[in-house]
C-alpha positions in Angstrom: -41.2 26.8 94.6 -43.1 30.1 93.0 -41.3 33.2 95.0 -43.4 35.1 97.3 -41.5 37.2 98.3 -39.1 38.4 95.7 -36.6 40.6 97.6 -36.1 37.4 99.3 -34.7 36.3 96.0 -33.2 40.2 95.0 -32.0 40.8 98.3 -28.0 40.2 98.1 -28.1 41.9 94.5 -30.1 44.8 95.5 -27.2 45.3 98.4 -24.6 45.4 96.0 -26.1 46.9 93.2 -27.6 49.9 95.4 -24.1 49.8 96.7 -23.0 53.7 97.6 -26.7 54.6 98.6 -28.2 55.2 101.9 -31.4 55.4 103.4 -34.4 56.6 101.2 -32.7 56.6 98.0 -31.6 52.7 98.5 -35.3 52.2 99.8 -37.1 53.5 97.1 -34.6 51.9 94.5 -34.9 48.6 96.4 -38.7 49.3 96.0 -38.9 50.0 92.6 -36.5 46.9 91.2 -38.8 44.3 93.7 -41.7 45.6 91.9 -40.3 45.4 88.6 -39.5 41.7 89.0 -42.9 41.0 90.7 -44.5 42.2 87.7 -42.7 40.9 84.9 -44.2 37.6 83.1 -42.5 34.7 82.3 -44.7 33.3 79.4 -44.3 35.9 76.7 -41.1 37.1 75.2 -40.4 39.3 71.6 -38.5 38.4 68.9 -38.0 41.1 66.1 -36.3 40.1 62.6 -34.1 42.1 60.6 -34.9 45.3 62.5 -32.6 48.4 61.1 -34.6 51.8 62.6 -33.3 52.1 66.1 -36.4 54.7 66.5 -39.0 51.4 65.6 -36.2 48.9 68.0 -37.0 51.7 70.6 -40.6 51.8 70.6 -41.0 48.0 70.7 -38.9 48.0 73.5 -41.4 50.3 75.1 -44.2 48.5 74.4 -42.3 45.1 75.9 -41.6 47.5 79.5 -45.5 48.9 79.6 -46.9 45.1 79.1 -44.3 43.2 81.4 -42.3 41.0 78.9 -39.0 40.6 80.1 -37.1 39.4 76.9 -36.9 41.4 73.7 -34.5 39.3 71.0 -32.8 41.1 67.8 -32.2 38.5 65.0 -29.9 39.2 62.6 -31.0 37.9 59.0 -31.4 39.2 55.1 -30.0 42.5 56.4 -26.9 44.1 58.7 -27.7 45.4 62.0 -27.6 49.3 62.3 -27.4 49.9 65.7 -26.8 47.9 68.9 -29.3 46.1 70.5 -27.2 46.8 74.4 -26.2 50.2 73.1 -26.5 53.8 74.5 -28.5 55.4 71.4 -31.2 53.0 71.9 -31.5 53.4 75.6 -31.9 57.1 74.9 -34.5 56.1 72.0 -36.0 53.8 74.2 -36.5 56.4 77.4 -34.6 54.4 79.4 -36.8 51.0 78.6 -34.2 49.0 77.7 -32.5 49.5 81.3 -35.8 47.3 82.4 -36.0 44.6 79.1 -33.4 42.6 78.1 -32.2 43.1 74.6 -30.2 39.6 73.2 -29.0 39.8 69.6 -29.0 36.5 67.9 -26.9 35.4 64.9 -29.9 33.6 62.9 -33.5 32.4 62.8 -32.1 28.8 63.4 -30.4 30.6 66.4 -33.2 32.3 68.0 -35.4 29.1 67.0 -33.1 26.8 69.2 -33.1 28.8 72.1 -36.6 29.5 72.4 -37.5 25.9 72.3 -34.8 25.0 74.9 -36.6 27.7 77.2 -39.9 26.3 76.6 -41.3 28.9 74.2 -43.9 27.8 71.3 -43.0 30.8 68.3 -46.2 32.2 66.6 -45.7 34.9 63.4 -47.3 37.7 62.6 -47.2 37.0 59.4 -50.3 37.4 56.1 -50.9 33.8 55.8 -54.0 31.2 55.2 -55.1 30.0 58.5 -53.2 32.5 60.8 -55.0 33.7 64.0 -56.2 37.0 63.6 -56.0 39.3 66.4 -57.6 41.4 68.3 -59.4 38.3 68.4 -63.1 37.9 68.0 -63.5 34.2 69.6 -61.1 34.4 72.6 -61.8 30.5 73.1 -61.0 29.9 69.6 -57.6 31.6 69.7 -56.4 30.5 73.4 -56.8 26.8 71.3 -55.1 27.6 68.3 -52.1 29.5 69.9 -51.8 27.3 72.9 -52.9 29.2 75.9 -54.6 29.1 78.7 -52.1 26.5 79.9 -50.0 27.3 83.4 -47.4 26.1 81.2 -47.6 27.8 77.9 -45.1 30.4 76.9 -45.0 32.1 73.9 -43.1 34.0 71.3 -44.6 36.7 69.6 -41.9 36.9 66.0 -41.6 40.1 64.3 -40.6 41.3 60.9 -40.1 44.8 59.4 -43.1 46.9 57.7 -40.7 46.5 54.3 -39.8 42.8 54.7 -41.4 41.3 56.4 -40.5 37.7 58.4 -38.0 35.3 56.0 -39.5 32.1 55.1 -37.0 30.1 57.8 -38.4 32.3 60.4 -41.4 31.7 59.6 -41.2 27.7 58.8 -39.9 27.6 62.4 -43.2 29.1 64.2 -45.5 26.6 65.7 -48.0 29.0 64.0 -49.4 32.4 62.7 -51.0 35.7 63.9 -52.5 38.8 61.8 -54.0 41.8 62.0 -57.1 42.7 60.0 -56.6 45.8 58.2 -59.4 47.5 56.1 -57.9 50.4 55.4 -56.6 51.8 52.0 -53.1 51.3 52.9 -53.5 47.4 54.9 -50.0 48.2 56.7 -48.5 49.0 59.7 -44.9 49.6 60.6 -43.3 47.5 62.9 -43.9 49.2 66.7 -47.7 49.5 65.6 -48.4 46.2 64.7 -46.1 45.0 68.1 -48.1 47.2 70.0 -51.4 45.6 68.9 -50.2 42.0 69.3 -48.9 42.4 72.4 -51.1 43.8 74.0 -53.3 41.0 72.9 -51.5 38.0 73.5 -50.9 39.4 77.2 -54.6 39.7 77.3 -56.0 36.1 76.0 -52.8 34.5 78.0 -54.3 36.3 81.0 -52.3 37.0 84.7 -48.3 36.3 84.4 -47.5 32.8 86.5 -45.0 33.5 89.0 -41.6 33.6 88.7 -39.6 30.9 91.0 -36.5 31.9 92.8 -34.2 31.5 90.4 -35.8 32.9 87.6 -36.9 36.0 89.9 -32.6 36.3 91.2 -31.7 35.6 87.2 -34.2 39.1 86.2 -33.0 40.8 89.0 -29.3 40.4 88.3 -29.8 41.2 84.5 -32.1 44.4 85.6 -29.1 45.4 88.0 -26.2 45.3 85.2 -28.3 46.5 82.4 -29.1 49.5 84.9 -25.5 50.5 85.6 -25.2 50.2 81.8 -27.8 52.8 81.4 -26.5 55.3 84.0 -23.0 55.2 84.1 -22.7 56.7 80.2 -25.3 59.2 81.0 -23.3 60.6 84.4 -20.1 60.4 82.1 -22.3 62.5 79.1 -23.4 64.9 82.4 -19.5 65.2 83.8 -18.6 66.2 80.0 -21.4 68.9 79.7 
């Protein structure tokens, strides 16, 4: 059953994580976390490859918060992580996005493949390629067909690789199938958080309004929002109490 009324599903969480507050400042944190859930879709997720600039990790996970996507995976490839995807640079980097996005690290394309599929997700790449979708798209029918929208059902994930690299072959023999951007431009690139930018905002455009979240998944967010919060604040009122 689709919730209605999320703090019906947030409500016990909320209690204890706004545990310690009173009055207005538990109201308007109660507030802002039911709206947060409300808004957040359920049928688009990122997935970044091989990402080693914690300034680019940042910005995607900024575009993710401003365009609702819940779910921002890190895999690890061709190339050692550099920073940490749950870690307090990156919330900094991130101006406090990642408190509001959950950031997963996964061992392998094979990894991230298998639990995408087992959560329903189709994978498209943004990847150069003959036959890929390009996007912003000119025929929105055309490319709700060929990437599987318009469907209550369909979910997808957007895959990502780095400006340098680029997505590995398994990661992209695993996508159901392929996005671009046409450039025209003497340089025909973009780094990483500008071509995210772009694609995300179009995907969330052509796959329209979010479907609702049922109670479960709403109570899931909500409890993940709630830790990855007091993950964000507690270091920064340790950095203040040191300062």
């Amino acid at each position: 059953m689709a919730c209605r009324n999320v703090a019906c599903a947030t409500a016990l969480l909320l209690a204890r994580g706004a545990r310690g507050l009173a009055g207005p400042v538990r109201d308007r944190f109660r507030e802002r976390l039911d709206d947060v859930v409300r808004r957040r879709r359920g049928d688009l997720v990122v997935v970044v490859e091989d990402c080693t600039d914690p300034a680019n990790a940042a910005s995607v996970a900024r575009i993710c918060d401003a365009f609702a996507v819940p779910d921002l995976y890190f895999v690890r490839n061709r190339t050692p992580p550099r920073f940490d995807p749950n870690g307090e640079g990156l919330r900094r980097l991130s101006a406090s996005a990642t408190q509001w996005v959950r950031t997963t690290a996964l061992e392998s394309p094979a990894d991230a493949h298998e639990t995408l599929r087992a959560a329903g997700f189709s994978s498209v790449a943004s990847v150069l390629a003959q036959g890929a979708v390009a996007l912003p798209a000119a025929d929105d029918v055309a490319a709700r067909s060929a990437l599987g929208l318009g469907a209550s059902s369909s979910k997808l994930a957007l895959w990502l690789g780095t400006e340098s690299q680029g997505l590995s072959e398994e990661s992209v023999a695993g996508c159901d199938a392929c996005v671009m951007i046409p450039m025209v431009g003497a340089v025909q690139s973009l780094n990483l958080a500008a071509a995210a930018g772009i694609l995300v905002a179009e995907l969330a455009r052509l796959a329209g309004p979010a479907p609702p979240l049922d109670d479960a998944a709403a109570a899931s967010l909500a409890t993940d929002l709630l830790s990855q919060r007091d993950a964000w604040h507690t270091p920064q009122r340790r950095l203040r109490r040191r300062t």
